[in-house]
Backbone as numpy.savetxt, mean C-alpha at the origin, in Angstrom:
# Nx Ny Nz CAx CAy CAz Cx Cy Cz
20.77 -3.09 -9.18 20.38 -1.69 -9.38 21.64 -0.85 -9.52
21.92 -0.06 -10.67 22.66 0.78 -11.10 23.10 1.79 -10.02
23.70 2.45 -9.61 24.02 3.22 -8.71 23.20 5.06 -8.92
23.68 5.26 -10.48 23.31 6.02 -11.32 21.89 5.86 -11.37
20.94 4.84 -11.17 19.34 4.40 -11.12 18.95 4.77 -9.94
20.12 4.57 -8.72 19.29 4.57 -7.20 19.36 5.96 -7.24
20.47 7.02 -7.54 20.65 8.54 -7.34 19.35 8.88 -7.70
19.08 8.66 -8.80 17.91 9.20 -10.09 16.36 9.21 -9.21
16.38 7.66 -8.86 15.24 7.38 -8.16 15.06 8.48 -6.59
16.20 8.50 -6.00 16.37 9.08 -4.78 16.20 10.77 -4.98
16.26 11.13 -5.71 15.92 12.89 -6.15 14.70 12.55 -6.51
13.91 12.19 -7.17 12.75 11.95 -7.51 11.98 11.71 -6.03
12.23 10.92 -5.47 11.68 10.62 -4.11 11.75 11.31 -3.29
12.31 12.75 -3.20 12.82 13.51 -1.97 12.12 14.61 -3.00
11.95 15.42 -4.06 11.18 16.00 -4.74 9.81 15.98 -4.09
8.86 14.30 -4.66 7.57 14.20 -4.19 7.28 14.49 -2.93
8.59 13.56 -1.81 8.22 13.78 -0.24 8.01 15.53 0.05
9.08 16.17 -0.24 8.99 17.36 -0.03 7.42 18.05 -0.03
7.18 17.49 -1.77 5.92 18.77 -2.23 5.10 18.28 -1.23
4.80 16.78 -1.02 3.64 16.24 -0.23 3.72 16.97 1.33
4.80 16.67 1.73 5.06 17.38 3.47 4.50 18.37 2.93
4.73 19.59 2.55 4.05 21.04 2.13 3.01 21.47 2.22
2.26 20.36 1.08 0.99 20.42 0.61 0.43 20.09 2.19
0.59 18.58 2.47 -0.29 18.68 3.44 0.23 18.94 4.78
1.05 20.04 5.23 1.31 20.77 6.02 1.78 19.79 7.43
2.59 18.82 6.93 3.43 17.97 7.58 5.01 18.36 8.60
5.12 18.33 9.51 6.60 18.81 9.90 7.37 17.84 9.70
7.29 16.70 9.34 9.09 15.36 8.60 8.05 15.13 7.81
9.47 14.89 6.75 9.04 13.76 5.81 10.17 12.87 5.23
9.71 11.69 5.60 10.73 10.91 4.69 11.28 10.72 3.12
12.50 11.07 3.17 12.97 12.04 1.64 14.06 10.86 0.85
14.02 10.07 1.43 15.14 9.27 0.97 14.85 8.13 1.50
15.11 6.33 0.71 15.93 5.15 1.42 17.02 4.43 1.35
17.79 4.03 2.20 19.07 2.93 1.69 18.68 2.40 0.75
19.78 2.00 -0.16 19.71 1.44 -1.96 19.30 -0.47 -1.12
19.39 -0.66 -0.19 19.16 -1.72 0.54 17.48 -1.99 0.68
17.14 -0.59 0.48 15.44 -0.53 1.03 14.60 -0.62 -0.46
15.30 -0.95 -1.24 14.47 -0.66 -2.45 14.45 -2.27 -3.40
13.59 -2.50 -3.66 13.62 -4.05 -4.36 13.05 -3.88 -5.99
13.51 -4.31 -7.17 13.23 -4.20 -8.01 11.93 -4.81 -8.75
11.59 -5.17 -9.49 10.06 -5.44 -10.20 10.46 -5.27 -11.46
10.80 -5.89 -12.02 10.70 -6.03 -13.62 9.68 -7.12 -14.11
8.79 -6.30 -15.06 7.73 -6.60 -15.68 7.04 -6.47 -16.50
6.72 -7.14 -17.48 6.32 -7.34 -18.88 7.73 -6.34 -20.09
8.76 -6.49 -19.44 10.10 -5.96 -19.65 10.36 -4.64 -19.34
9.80 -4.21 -18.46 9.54 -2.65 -18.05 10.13 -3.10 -16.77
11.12 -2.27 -15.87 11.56 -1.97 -14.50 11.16 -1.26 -13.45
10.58 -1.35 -12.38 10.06 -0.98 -11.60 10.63 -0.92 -10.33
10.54 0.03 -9.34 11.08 0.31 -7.81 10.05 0.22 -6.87
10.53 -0.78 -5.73 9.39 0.00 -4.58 10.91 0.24 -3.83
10.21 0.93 -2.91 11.53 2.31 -2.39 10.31 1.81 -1.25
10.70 1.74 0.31 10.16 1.19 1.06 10.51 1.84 2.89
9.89 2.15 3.42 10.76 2.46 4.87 10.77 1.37 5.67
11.76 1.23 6.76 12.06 -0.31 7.00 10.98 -0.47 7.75
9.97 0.31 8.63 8.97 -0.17 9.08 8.08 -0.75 8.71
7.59 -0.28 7.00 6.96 -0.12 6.19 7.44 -2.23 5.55
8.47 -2.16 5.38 9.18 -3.28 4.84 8.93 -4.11 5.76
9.44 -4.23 6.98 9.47 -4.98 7.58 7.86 -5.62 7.74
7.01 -4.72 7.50 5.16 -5.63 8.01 5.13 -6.01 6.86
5.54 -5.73 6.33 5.21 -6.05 4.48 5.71 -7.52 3.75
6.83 -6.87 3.84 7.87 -8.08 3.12 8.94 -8.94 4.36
9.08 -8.92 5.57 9.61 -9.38 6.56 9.06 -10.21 7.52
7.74 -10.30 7.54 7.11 -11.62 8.14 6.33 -11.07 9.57
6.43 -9.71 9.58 5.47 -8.79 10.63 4.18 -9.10 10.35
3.43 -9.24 9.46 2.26 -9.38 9.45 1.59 -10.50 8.92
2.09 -11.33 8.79 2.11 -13.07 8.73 2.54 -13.60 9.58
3.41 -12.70 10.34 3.21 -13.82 12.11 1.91 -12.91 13.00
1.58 -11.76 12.86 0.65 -11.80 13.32 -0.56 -11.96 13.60
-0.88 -12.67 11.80 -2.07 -13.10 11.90 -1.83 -14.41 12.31
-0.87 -15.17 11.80 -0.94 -16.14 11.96 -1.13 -16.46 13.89
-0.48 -15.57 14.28 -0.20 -16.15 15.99 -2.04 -15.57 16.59
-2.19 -14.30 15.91 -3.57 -13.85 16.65 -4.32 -13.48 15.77
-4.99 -15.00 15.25 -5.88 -14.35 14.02 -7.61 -14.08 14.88
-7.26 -14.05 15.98 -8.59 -13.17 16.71 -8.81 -11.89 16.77
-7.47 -11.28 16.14 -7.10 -10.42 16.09 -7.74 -9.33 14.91
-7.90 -10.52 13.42 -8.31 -9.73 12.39 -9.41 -10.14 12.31
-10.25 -9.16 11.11 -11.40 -9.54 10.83 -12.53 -8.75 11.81
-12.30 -8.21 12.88 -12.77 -7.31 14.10 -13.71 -6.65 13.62
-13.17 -5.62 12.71 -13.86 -4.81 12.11 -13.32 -3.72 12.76
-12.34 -3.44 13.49 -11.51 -2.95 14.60 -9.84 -2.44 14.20
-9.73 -1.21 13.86 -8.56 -1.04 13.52 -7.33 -1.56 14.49
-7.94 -1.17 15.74 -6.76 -1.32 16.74 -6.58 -2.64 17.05
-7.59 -3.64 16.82 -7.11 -5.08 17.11 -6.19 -5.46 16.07
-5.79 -5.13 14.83 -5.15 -5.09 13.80 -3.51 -4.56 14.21
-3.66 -3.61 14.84 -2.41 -3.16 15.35 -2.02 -3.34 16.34
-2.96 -3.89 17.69 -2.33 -4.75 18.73 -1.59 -5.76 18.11
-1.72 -6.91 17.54 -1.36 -8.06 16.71 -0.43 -7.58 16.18
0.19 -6.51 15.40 1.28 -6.05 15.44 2.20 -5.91 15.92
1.94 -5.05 17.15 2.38 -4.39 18.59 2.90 -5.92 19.21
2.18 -6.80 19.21 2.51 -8.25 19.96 3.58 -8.31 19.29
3.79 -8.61 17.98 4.99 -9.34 17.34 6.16 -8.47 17.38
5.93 -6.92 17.20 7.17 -6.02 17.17 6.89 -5.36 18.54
7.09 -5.25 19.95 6.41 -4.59 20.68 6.82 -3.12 21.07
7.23 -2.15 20.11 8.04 -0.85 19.54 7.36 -0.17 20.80
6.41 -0.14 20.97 5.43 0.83 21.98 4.69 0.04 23.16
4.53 0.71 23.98 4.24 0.37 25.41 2.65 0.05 25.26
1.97 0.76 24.28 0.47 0.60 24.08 -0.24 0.81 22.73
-1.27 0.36 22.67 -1.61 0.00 20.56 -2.24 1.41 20.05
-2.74 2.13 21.15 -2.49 4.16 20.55 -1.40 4.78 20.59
-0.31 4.33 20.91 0.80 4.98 20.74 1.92 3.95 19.66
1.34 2.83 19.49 2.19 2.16 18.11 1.39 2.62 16.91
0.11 3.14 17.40 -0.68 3.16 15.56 -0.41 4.59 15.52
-0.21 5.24 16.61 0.43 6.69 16.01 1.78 6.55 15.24
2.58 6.03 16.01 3.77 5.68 14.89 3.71 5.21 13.66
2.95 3.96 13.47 2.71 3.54 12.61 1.93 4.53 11.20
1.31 5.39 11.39 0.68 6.19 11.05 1.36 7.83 10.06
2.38 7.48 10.80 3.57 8.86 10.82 4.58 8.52 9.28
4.21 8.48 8.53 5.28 8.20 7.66 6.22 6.84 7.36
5.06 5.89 7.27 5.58 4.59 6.89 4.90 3.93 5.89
5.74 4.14 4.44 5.03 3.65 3.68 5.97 3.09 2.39
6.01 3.10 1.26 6.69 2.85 -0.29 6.19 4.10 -1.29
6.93 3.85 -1.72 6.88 4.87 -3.41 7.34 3.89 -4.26
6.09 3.21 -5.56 6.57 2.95 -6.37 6.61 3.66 -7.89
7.44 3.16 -8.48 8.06 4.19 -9.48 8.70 3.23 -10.71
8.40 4.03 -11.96 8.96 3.15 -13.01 10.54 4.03 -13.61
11.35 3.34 -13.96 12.80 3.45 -14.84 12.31 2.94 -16.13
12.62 4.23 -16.79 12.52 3.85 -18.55 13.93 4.21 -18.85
14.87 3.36 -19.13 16.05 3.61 -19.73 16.77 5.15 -18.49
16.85 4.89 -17.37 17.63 5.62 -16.57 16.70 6.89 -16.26
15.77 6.80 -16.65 14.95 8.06 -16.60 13.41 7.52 -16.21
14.05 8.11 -14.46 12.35 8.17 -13.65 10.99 8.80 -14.23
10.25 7.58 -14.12 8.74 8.52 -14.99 8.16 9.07 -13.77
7.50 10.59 -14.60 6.42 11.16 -13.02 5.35 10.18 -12.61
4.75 9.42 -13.29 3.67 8.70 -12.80 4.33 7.54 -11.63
3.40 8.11 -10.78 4.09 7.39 -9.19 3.05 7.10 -8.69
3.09 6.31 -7.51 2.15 5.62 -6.44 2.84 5.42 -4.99
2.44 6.13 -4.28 2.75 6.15 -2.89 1.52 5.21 -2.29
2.03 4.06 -1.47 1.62 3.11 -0.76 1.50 3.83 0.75
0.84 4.05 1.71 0.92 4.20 3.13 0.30 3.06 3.90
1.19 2.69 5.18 0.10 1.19 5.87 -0.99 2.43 6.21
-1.36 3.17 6.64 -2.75 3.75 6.61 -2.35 5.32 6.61
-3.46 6.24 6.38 -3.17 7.76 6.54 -4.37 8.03 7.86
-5.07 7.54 8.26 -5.73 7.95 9.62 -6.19 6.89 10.08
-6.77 6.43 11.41 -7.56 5.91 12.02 -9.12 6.59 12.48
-9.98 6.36 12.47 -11.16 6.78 12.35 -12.36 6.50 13.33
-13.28 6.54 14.30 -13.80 6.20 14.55 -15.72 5.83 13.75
-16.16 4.37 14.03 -16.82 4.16 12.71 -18.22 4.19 13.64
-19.27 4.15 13.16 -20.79 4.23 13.38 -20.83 2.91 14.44
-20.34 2.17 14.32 -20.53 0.49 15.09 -19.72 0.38 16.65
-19.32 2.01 16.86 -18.00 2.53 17.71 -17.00 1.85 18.05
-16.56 1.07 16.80 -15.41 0.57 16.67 -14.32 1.82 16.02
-12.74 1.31 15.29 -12.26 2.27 14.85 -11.70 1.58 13.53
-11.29 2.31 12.50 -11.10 1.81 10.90 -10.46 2.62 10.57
-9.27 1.82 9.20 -8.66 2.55 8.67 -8.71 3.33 7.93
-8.39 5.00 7.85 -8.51 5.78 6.55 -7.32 5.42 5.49
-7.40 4.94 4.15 -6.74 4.75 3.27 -5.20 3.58 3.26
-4.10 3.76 2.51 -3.17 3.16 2.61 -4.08 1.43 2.58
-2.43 0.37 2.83 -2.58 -0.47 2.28 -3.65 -1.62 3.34
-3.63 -1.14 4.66 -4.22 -1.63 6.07 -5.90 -1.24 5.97
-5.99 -0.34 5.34 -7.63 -0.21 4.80 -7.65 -1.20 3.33
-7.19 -1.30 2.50 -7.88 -2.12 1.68 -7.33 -3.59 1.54
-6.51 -3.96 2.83 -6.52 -5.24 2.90 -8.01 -5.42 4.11
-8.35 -5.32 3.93 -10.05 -5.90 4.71 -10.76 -6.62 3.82
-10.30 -5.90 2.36 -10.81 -7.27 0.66 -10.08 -8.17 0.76
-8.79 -8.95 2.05 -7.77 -10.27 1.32 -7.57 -10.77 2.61
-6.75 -11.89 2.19 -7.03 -12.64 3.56 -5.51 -13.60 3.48
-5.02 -13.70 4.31 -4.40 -15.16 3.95 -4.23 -16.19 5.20
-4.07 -17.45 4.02 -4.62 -18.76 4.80 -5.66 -18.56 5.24
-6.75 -18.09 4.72 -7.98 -18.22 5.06 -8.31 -16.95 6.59
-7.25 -16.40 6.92 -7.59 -15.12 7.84 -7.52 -13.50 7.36
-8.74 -13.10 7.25 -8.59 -11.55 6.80 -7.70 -10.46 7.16
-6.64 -9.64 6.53 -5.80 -9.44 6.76 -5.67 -8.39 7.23
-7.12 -7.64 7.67 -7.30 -6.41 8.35 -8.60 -6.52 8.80
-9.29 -5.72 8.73 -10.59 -5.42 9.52 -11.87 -6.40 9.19
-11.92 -6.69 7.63 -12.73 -7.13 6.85 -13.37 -8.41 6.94
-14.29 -9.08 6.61 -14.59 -10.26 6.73 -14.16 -11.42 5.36
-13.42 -10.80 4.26 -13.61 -11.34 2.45 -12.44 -11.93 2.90
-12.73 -13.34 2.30 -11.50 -14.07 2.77 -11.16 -14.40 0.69
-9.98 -13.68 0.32 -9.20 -13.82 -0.86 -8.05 -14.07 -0.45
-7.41 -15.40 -0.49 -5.82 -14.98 -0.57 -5.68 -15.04 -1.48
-4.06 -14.51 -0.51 -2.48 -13.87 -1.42 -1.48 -14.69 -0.66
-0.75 -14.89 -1.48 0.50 -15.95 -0.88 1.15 -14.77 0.09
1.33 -13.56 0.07 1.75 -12.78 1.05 1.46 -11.50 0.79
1.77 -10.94 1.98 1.00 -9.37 2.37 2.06 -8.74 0.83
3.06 -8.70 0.49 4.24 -7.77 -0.65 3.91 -8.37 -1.61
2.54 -9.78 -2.02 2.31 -10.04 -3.15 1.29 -8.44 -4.09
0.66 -7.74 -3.06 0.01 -6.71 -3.32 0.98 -5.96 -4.38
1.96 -5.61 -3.85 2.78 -4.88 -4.54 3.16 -4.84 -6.65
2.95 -5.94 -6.47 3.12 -6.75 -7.73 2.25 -6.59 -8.95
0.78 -6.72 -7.91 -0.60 -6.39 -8.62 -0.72 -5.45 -8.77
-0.37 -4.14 -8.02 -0.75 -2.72 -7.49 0.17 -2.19 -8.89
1.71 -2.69 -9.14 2.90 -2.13 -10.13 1.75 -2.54 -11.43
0.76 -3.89 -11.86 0.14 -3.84 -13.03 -1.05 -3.10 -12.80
-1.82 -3.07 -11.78 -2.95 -2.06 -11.83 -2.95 -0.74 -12.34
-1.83 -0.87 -11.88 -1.12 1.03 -12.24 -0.63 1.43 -13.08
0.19 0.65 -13.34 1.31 1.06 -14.70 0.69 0.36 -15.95
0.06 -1.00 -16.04 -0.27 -1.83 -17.02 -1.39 -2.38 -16.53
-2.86 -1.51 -16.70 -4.00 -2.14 -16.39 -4.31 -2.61 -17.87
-4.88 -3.54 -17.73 -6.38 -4.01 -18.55 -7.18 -3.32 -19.63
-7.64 -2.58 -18.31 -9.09 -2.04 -18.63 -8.69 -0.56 -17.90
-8.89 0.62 -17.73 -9.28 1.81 -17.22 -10.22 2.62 -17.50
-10.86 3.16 -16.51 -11.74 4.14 -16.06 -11.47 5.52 -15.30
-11.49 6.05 -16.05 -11.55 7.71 -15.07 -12.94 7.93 -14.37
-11.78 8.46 -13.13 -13.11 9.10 -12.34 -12.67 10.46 -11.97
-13.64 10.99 -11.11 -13.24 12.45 -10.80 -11.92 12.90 -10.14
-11.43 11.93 -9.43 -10.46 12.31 -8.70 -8.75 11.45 -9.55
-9.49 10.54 -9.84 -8.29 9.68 -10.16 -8.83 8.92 -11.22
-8.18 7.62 -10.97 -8.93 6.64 -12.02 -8.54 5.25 -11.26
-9.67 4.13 -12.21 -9.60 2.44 -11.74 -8.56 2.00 -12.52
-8.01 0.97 -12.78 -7.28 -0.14 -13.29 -7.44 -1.33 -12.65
-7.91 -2.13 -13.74 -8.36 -3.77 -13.53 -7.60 -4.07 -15.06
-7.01 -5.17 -13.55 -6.41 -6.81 -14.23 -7.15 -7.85 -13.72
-6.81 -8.70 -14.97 -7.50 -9.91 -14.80 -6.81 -10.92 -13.60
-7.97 -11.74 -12.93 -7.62 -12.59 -12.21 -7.83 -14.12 -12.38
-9.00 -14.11 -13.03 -9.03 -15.62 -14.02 -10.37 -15.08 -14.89
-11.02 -16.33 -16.05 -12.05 -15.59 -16.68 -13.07 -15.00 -16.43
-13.36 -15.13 -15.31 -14.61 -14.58 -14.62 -14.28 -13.30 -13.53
-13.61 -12.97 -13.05 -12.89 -11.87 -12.48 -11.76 -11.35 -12.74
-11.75 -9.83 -12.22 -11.49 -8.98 -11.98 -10.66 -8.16 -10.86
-9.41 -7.62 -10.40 -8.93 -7.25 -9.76 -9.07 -5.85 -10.19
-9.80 -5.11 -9.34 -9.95 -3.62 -9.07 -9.59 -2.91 -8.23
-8.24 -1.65 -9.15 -7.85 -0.84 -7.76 -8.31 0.43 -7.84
-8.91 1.49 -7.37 -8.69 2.65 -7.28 -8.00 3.41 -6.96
-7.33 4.53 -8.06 -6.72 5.50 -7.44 -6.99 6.79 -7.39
-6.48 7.80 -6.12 -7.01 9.11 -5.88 -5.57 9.78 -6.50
-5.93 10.74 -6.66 -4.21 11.70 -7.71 -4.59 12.61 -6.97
-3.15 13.34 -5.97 -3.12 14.21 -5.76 -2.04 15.13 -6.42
-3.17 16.18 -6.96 -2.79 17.07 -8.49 -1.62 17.66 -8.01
-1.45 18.42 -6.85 -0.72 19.34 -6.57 0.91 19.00 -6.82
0.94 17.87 -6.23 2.21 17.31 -6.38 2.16 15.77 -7.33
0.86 15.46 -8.05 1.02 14.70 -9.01 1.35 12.95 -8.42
0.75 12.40 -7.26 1.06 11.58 -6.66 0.13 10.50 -6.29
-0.17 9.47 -6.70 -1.45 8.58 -6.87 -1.23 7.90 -5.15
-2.52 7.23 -4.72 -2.77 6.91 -3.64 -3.89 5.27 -3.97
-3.57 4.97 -2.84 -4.72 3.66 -3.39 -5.75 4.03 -2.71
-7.30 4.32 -3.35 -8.45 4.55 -2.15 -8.59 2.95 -1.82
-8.67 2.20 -2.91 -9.06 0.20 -2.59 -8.73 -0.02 -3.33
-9.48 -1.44 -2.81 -8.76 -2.73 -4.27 -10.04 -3.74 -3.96
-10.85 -4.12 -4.58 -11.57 -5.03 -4.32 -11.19 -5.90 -6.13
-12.40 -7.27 -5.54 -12.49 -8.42 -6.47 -13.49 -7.89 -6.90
-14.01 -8.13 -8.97 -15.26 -7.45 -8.93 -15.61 -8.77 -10.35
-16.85 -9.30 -10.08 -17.40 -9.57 -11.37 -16.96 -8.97 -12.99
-16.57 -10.10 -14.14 -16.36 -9.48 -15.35 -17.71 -8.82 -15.68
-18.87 -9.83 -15.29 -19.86 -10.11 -15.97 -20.57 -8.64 -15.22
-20.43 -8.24 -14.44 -21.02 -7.24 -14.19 -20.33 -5.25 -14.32
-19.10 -5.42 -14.81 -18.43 -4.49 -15.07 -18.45 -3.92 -16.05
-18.28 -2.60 -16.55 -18.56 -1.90 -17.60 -17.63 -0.94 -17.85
-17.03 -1.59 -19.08 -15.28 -0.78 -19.09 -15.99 0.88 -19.24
């Protein structure tokens, strides 16, 4: 990565953080990462950034959340946000208790990915969060609002669901998302507008479908993932 690429990317990223803290009436926001925190994606000859916070990195791409399923996969599948983040809490034990790690967790830990066309950041962006709320659900359990910890409940690996959910899909790893999420987004398939945002589906073999949704928030122009599920070709309607 160009030095002149990370500057570019890093004003761009402290721009969005800003408008977003604003908009949604946030006191920090994370405005910047080490050129260390950012991993490249080049694809279908197009260049791509995820820009990452190390907390954010570390469950992701560092083996936080593949040792914790792996060590307490009683853990997932609950239907239970907080058993999701105990299992966390076990492997990194940052906090004394699993309401005061999922508050952290909660606070500004997430990615911005972003495309480089010839040195020049495009506005179309996607901010990743491991979740934006915790929730309490009808079954008086608790669930994730949004980010990437709510719509891994559609994936699983080695056969253990990788959040709340029961759909067992793997992924060779939790940062394989990332990969899919850079073609859902930037180079879907197929798209659909909806009111708020729009879908993008890529293919996953001939008979399915990888579907993500995204929500755009106008104000500051910043896509969000609502999900991602697996969906029938045969039943989809571009």
């Amino acid at each position: 990565m160009k030095y002149e690429d990370y500057l570019a990317a890093q004003e761009f990223l402290a721009t969005k953080s800003f408008g977003l803290m604003e908009h949604e009436k946030k006191g920090i926001a994370k405005t910047g990462f080490p050129i260390q925190f950012y991993t490249i994606y080049p694809i279908y000859g197009k260049i791509f950034y995820v820009a990452a916070s190390n907390v954010f990195q570390h469950i992701m791409s560092k083996g936080v959340l593949v040792e914790a399923v792996t060590k307490y996969p009683k853990k997932f599948g609950t239907g239970d946000a907080l058993d999701v983040i105990e299992a966390i809490r076990l492997v990194e034990p940052t906090f004394d208790t699993t309401q005061r790690h999922a508050e952290f967790l909660q606070n500004e830990q997430f990615c911005f990915i972003m495309e480089n066309n010839n040195g020049i950041i495009q506005d179309k962006v996607l901010r990743i969060d491991l979740f934006r709320d915790i929730k309490a659900n009808p079954e008086g359990k608790s669930e994730f609002v949004g980010g990437i910890l709510h719509a891994f409940k559609h994936f699983s690996f080695n056969g253990v669901n990788l959040a709340t959910g029961k759909d067992i899909n793997d992924i060779h790893s939790p940062d394989t998302i990332f990969q899919l999420a850079i073609k859902a987004f930037f180079l879907p398939e197929e798209v659909e507008q909806t009111a708020k945002g729009f879908i993008g589906r890529i293919s996953l073999n001939e008979n399915s479908w990888l579907q993500f949704s995204f929500y755009l928030e106008q104000v500051n122009g910043v896509h969000f993932i609502n999900t991602i599920h697996k969906k029938s070709k045969k039943k989809v309607v571009a």
